[in-house]
N, C-alpha and C positions, 0 to 999 in steps of 0.2 A: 554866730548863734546857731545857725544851721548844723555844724558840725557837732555841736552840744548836746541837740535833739537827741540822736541817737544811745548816748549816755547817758541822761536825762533819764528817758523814756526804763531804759535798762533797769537804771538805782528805782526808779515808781514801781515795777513790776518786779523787784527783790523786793521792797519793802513789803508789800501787799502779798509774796509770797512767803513771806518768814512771820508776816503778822498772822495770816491764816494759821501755816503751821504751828505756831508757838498758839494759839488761843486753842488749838486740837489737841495738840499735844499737854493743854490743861484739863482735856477731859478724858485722858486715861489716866491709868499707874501703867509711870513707865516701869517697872519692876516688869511686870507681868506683858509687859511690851517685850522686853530683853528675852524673858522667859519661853513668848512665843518665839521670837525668833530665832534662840536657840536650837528650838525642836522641830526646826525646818526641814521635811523630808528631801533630801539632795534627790534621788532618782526623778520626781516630781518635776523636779525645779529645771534639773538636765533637758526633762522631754521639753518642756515650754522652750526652753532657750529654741531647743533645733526650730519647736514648731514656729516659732515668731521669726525666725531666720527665716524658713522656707515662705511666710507669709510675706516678707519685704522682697524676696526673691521674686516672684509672682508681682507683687507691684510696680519692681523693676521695668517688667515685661509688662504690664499695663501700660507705664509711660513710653514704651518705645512706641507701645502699639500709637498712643497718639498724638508720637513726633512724629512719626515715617511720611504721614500724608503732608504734612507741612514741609516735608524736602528733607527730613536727617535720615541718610540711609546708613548711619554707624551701624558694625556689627553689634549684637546685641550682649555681648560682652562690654563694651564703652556704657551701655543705659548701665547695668550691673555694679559697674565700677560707678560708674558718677553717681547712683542712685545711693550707695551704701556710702561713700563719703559726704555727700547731702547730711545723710542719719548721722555720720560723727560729727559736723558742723552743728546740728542743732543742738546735740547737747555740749560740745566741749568748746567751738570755735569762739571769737569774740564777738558779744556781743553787736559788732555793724553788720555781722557777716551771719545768714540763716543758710540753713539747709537749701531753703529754695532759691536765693540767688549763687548759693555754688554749684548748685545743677545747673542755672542757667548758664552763668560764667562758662560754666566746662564744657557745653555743648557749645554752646555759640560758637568757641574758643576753637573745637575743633571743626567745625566746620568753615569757619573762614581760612582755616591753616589748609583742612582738607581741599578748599575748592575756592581758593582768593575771593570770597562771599566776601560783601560788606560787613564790619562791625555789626549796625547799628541794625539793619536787616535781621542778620541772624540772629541778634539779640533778641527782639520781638518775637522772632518765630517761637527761638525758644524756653521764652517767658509764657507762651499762648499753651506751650504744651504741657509746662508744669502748674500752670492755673487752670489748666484742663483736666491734669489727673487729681489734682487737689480736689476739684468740683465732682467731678467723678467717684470718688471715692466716699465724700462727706455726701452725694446723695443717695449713693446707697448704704451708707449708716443709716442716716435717716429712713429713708425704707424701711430698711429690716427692725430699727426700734418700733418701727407705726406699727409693721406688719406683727410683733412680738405681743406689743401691747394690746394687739387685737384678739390674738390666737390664745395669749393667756393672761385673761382678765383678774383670775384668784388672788393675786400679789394685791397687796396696801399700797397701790404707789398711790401721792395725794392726785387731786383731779385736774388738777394745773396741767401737768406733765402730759399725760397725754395729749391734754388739747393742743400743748405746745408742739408736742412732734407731731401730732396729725399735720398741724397748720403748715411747720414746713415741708413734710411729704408734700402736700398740696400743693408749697406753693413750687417747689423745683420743676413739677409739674406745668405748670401755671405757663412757667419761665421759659417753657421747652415751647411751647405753641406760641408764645407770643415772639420767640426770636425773629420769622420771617418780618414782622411790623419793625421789631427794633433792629434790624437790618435797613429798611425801607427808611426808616426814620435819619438812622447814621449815613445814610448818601450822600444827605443835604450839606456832612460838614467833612470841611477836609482838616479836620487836628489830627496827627500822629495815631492819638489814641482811638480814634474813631475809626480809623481806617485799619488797625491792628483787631480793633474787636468784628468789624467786617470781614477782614480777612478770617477770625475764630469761627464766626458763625457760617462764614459760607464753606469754610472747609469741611467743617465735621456733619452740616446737615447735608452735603457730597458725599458724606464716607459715614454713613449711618450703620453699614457692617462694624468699622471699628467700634463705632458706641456701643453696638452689643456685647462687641466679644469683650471689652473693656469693663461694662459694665458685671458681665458674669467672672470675669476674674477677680472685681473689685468684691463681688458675693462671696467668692470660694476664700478669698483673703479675710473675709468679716467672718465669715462661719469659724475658718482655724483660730481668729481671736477672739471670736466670745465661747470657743470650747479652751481656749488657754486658760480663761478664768477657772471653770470647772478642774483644771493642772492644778492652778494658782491656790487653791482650795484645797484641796487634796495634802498639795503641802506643808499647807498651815492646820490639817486636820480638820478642814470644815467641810461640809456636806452640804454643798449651794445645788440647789435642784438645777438640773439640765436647762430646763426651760426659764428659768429665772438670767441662766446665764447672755442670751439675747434680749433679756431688756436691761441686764449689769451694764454691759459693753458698751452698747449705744452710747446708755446716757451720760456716762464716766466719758466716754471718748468726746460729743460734745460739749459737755460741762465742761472740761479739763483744756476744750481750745479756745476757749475765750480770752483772750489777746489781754489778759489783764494781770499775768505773772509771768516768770520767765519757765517756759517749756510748761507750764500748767501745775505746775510744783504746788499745793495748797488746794488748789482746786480739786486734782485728781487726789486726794486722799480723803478729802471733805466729802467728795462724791461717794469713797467707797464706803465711809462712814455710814452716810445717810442710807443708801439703797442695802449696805450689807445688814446693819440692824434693822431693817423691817423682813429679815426671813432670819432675827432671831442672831447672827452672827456678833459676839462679845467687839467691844470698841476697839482694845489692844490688838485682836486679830483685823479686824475690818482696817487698823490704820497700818497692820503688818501688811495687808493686802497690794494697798495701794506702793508702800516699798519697796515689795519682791517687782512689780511692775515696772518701778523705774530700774530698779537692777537689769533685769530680762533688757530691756530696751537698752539700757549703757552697755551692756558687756556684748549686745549684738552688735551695739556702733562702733565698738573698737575694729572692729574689720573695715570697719571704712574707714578708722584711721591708720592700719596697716598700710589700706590700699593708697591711701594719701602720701604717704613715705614710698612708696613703692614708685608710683607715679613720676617722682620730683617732680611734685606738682608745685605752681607758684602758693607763695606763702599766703595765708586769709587776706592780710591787710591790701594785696594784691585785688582779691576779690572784692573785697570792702570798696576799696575806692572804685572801680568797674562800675559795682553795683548803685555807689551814691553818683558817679557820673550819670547813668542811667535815669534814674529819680530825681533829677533836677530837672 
């Protein structure tokens, strides 16, 4: 039954994403879908690709920043490669197998080849560093939607929303001062996992340089994506104000990771829907929006399945099982 789950779980979150898109895709004319998509300015479309490329590049380089302290001293050409084959597992690999446990796989991988490390060791470690740049990353989204939706109040968004993003600004917040206690607290027990997230927090509140510099890389990475949307526009011929574009991004990139489709497929179109028609944007373009984005994203991950081939790297199912030994 165990091996099932994972399958299961896949077909729940196709359904849920082809129910969403098919109930959206009943509120345009797709005519005038086709239409817009047609009139898609290519030169537009080009600069986004470079810039989304250069923004995964840049997160690359975040994650080494917050492997190095945990012991992987790869050159930072390996983060680069493992980082952009990550991006082509998330949308293309099988469903067992995510983006994040074939970063993990590949490092772990190489560091116990590089330095006869234990499996299970380096596995841990780094699982800690890619839950770290994950965390990283998602709370400076959040941030910068709080900070957005502070700085430009003019927009219709309903009042829900903010509350919601203030509340998790806060609580990341919250999290960050209470770690010393939930440190103190995790002594008492010796499970695997207690002693991995011990080992998380006492690493990075030792190396609170890196949190910085991590953090303003994770900013300069969100800045280039919510000016990609303003590209994204441009494309499709729409005129989304500057400032509208950092509270687009935010709430499209959290709405769209809610763990309840496969890769956010339904959600993020729904999302562009909703935020793009309250500054006025026609439905066919707002759900053209959300598809030029998954384009941008697929045609950037094909370089990490270049470098996949390149590699001879072991096959997914290789990873899959790694990663479900791991999870048991």
């Amino acid at each position: 039954m165990k091996r099932l789950r994972p399958a299961l779980s896949l077909l729940l979150k196709a359904v849920v994403s082809l129910g969403i898109l098919a109930f959206l895709f009943t509120r345009i004319d797709g005519s005038k879908l086709l239409q817009v998509l047609s009139g898609i300015h290519v030169g537009y479309l080009g600069t986004a690709l470079l810039g989304y490329f250069a923004g995964q590049l840049l997160s690359s380089v975040r994650w080494a920043l917050l492997a190095r302290p945990l012991g992987f001293k790869n050159p930072l050409r390996d983060f680069v490669s493992i980082f952009f084959i990550g991006m082509f597992f998330n949308l293309f690999a099988p469903s067992t197998v995510g983006g994040d446990f074939g970063r993990v796989f590949y490092l772990a991988r190489g560091r116990v080849h590089g330095e006869g490390r234990d499996w299970a060791g380096s596995t841990a470690r780094a699982l800690i560093s890619v839950i770290a740049d994950r965390t990283v990353g998602m709370a400076v989204l959040v941030w910068m939607g709080a900070a957005a939706l502070l700085l430009f109040p003019g927009y219709s968004i309903p009042a829900g929303i903010p509350y919601l993003i203030h509340g998790l600004a806060l609580a990341f917040i919250l999290v960050w001062f209470l770690l010393p206690s939930i440190y103190r607290l995790l002594e008492r027990k010796a499970h695997p996992i207690a002693e991995n997230v011990r080992l998380a927090i006492g690493t990075y509140r030792k190396n609170r340089e890196v949190l910085s510099q991590t953090i303003l890389l994770s900013l300069i990475v969100h800045i280039i994506q919510a000016t990609l949307q303003l590209l994204l526009g441009r494309a499709l011929a729409v005129d989304i104000p500057f400032s509208y574009c950092f509270i687009l991004y935010p709430l499209v990139g959290l709405f769209s990771s809610l763990p309840i489709t496969v890769n956010g497929f339904g959600l993020r179109e729904g999302g562009y829907l909703f935020l793009l028609r309250l500054v006025g944007v026609p439905p066919e373009k707002a759900i053209a929006f959300g598809l030029l984005w998954v384009v941008i994203v697929a045609l950037d991950s094909l370089f990490g399945g270049a470098l996949f081939v390149l590699r001879r790297a072991p096959k997914p199912s290789a990873i899959a099982t790694a990663a479900d030994h791991q999870l048991r």
